[in-house]
C-alpha positions as a printed Julia matrix, in Angstrom:
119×3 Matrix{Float64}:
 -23.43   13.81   -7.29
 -20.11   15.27   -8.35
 -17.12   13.19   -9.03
 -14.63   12.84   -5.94
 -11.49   13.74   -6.92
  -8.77   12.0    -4.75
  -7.0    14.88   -3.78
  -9.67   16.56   -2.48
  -9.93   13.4     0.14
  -6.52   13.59    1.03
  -7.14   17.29    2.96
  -9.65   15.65    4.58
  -9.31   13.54    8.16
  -9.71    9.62    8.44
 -12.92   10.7    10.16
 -14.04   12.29    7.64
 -13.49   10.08    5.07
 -15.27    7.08    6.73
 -18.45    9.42    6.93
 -18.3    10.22    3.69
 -17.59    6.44    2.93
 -20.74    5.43    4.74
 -22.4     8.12    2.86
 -21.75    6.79   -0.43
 -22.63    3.74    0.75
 -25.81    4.61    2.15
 -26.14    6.54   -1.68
 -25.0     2.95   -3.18
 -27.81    0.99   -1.07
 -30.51    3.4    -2.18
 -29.54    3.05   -5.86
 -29.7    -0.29   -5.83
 -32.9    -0.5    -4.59
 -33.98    1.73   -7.52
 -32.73   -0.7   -10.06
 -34.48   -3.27   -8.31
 -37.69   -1.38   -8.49
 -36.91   -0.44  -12.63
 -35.59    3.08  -11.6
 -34.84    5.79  -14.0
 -31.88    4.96  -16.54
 -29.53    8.2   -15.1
 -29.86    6.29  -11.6
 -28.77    3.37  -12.9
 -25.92    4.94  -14.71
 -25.05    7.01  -11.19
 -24.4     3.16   -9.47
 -20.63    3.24  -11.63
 -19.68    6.71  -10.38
 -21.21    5.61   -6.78
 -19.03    2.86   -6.48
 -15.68    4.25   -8.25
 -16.35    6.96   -5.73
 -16.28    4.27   -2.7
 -12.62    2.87   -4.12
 -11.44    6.6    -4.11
 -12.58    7.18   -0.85
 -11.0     3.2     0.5
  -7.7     4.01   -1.43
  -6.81    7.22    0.16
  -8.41    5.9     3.89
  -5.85    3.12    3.74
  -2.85    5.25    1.6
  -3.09    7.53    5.19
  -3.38    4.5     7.68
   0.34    3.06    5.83
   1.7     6.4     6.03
   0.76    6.79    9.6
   1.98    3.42   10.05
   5.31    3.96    8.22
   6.06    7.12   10.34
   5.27    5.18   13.26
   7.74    2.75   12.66
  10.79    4.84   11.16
  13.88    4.21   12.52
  13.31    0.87   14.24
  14.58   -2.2    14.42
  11.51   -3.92   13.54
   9.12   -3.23   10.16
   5.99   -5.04   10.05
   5.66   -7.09    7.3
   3.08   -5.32    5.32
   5.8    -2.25    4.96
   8.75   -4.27    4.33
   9.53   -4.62    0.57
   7.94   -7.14   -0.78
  10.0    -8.24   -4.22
  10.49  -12.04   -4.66
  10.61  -14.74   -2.41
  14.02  -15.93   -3.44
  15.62  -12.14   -3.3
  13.96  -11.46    0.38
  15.84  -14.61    1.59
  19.02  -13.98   -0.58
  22.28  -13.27    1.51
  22.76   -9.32    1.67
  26.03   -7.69   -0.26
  27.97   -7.67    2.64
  27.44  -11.26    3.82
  28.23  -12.56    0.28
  31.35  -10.84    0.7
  32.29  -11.94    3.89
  35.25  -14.28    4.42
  35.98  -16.69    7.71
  39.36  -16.21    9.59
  40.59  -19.03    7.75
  40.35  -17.75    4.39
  41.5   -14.36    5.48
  44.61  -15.93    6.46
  45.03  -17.59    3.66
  44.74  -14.84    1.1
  47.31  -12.79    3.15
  49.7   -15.84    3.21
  49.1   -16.82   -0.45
  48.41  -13.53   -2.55
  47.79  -13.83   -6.15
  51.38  -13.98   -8.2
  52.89  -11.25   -9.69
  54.68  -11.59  -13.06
């Protein structure tokens, strides 16, 4: 079995991909079995390229499913939180520029009244 390269998968339809995942895993099942059994040494080694073949294969299945899902959501309201940015706890629920800014009708009033001195 040849190495799968990872943009080879990404041509390829989330169909596609989950065949060939169940494939490899079908492949991964057998070798197992083999190594069970004492199996030849090249079919144990082939269980490492097997399974880095199967995270290949799960990375790009679920890169596609977030893109979809991004491009689904674009332009509304809402994100789910899975897209949203995730960054630390205390900067997601940090006020935003523009509310840090922001002054109440009181202090606006103020600062017109009582401008900084000129000397």
């Amino acid at each position: 079995m040849v190495r799968v390269k990872a943009y080879e998968l990404r041509s390829k339809t989330s169909k596609e991909l989950l065949k060939e995942l169940d494939e490899q895993k079908a492949e991964l099942a057998t070798l197992r079995v083999a190594k069970v059994s004492g199996g030849a040494a090249s079919k144990l080694a082939k269980i490492k390229v097997v399974r880095k073949a199967i995270a290949r294969i799960l990375t790009v299945y679920n890169q596609k499913n977030k893109a979809e899902a991004r491009k689904a959501c674009k332009g509304k309201k809402y994100v789910p939180l899975d897209l949203r940015p995730k960054k630390t706890r205390a900067i997601r629920r940090a006020l935003k520029v523009e509310q840090k800014f922001m002054k109440t009708p009181r202090q606006k009033t103020k600062a017109s009244n009582f401008p900084m001195r000129r000397f």
